[in-house]
N, C-alpha and C positions, 0 to 999 in steps of 0.2 A: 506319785507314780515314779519311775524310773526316769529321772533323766537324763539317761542315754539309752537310745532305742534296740532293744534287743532282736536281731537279724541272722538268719542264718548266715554261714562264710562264706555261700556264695553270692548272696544277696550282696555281704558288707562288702566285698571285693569287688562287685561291680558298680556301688555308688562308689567306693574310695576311687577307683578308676576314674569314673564321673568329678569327684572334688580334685582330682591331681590331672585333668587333663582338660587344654582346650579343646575346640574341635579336631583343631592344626594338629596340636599335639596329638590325639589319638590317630589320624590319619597317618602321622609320622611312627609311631607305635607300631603301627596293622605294620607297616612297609620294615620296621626293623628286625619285629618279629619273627622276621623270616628262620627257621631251624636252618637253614643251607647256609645261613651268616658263619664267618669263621668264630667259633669260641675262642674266647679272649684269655689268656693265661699271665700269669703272674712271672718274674725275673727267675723264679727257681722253677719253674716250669709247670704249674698245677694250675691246673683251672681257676680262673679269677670268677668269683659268685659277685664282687661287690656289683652294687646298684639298687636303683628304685625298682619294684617286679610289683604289675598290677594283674588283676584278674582278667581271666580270656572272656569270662562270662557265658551265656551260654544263648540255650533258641531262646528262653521267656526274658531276656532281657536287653532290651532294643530302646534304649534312650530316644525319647523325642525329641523334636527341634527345640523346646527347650532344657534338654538334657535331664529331665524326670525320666523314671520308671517303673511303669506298668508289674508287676509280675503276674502273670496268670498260667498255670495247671494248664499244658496243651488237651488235658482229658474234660476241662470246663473251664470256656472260653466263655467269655461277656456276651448276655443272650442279647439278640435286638431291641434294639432300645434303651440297655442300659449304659448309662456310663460308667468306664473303665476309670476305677480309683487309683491309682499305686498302690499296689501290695495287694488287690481285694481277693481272697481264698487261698489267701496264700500259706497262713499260719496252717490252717486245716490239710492242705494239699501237700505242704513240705510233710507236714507228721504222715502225712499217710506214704509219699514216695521213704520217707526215711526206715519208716518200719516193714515195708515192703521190697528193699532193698535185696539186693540177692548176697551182697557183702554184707553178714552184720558179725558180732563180736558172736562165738559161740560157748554160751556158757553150760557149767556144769548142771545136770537136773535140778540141782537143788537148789541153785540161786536164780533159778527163773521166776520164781515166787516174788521176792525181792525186785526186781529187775521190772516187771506188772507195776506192782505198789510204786517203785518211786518215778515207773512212767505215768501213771494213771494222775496220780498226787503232782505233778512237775509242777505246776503253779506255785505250790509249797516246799517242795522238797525239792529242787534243782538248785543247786548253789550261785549260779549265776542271776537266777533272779532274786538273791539277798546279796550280790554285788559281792561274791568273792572273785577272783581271780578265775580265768576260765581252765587255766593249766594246762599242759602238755596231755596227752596230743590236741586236746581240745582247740587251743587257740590257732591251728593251723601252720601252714607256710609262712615267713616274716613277709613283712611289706619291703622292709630292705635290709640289705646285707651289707658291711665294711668287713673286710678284709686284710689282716698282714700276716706277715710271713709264720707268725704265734697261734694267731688267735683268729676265731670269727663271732662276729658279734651280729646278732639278729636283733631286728627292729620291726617290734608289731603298731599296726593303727590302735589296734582293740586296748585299751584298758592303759596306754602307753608304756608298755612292757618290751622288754630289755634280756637279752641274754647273753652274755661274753664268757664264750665257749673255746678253752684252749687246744690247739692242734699242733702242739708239740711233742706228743708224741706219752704224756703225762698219763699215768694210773688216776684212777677215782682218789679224788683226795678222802683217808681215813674219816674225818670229822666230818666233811661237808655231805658227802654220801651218806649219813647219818641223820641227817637235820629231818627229812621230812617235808620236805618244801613243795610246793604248787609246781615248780618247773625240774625240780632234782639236781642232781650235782652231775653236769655234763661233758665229756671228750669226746672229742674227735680224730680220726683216721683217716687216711686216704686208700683206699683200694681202689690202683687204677687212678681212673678222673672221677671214681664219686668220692663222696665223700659222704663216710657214715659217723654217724653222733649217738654213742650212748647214755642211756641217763638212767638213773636211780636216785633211790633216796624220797620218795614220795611222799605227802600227804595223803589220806584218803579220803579227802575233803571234795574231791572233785569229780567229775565225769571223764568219759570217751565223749559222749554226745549227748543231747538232750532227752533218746527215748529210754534216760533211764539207766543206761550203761557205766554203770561204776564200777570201780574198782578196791585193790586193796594196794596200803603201803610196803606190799611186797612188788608191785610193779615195775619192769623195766622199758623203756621206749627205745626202739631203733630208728631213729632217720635217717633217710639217703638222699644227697641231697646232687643232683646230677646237670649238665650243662649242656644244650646244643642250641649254638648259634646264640641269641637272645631272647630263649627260650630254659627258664628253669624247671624242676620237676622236683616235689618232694614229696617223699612219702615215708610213711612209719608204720611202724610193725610194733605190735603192743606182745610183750609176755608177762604173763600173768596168769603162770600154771597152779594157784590156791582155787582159781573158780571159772577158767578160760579152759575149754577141753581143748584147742589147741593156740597158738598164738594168731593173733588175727589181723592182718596187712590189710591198712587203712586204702581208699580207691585215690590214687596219685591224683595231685593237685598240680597245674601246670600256671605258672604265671610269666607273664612277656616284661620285658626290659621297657621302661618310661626313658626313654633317651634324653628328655628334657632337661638341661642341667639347672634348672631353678626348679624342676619339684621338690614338694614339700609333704612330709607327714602332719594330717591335719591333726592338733592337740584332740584327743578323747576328753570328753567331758565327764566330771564325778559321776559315780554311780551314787545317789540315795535312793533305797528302798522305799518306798510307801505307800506299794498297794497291797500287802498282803492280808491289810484287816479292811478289802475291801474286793478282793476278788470273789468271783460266784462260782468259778467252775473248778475244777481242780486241773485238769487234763492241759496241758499244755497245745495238742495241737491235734 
């Protein structure tokens, strides 16, 4: 089988939350969280991103006294008498909130087709469950940010992946906007206090999300990446006018500052493949 367990990002941000905090620590968290905090800027004056940022988490996810989590579908709740697993309907309930979403990517007539097939098939045809890279925008918000005056570098849990993204002021570099890559060739700008990050250069190896939503290596990503208090917000905007009838702005992700100065990113474990000559269904969720 897989072993590292595959989770949605909201899932994985609120166990990562759970492995980087104590109790103290989250308590301390809730209180820093505050948006009314002053944001913190850097000697030349722009908003300072660095830090640990864990997930806000949401209603279905309410750690017990010993810090496990339940997830359950508020539409089908654990009838009497049964016991509440971690995770139980969860796989089924996330694919149904996720394709029922009122944000989804809107594509052209003709690759709906397409888009069916590699949701229906996900078991087999999702690149994440053959342990590729989850890629941009797929892998989300970073877990932490470092920061100088140059560059910003984003630090994911998932997959222990890495991005150092220049904000000097630099063009697409010729060759590397070329290559094709899982994450693209990146810069960043300031407008204001956010700060936005373009990317190209694509593989088309990869999703938007698991129901199936691919793309092509004509793809561009926009992130905006925004500060109040100790409170970040990012979110991305996909163009990808070969099969997207218009470009489609992901629903913002908000993550709170871990004050704690000994957290830590916990190491991701390899991915190996080896249930796909042993899966029954094809549907992912």
């Amino acid at each position: 089988m897989l072993r590292r367990i595959r989770i949605s990002t909201s899932i994985a941000a609120a166990l990562a939350a759970t492995v980087w905090l104590t109790a103290a620590d989250a308590t301390m968290q809730q209180g820093a969280s505050n948006g009314n905090a002053a944001t913190p800027r850097t000697p030349d004056g722009k908003v300072d991103f660095s830090g640990m940022w864990v997930g806000t988490g949401g209603g279905d996810l309410k750690p017990d006294e010993s810090g496990n989590i339940t997830v359950l579908s508020r539409g089908r709740p654990c009838h009497p008498g049964q016991e509440c697993k971690p995770a139980i309907n969860f796989e089924r309930d996330s694919g149904v909130r996720q394709r029922m979403s009122p944000n989804l990517p809107k594509y052209k007539p003709e690759h709906w087709a397409r888009v069916e097939d590699l949701d229906v098939n996900g078991n087999f045809k999702d690149p994440e469950i053959k342990c590729y890279p989850a890629g941009l925008p797929r892998i989300g918000a970073p877990s932490k940010i470092v920061q100088t005056p140059t560059e910003i570098i984003f630090l994911y849990a998932s997959h222990n992946t890495f991005r150092v993204i220049p904000i000097d002021g630099r063009e697409h570099d010729p060759i590397r906007s070329q290559d094709l890559t899982y994450y693209g060739d990146s810069i960043g700008k300031w407008e204001g206090d956010t700060l936005v990050i373009d990317s190209i250069g694509f593989t088309d190896e990869t999703w938007l999300a698991w129901p199936g939503y691919f793309h092509t290596n004509n793809m561009r990503v926009v992130e905006r990446l925004t500060r109040q208090g100790n409170t970040v917000t990012w979110q991305a905007t996909i163009h990808d006018p070969e099969i997207l009838v218009e470009p489609w702005t992901m629903n913002p992700v908000r993550r709170n500052l871990n004050p704690n100065p000994k957290a830590l990113l916990v190491e991701d474990l390899p991915c190996e493949s080896r249930d796909s000559d042993h899966i029954v269904t094809r549907e992912r969720g």
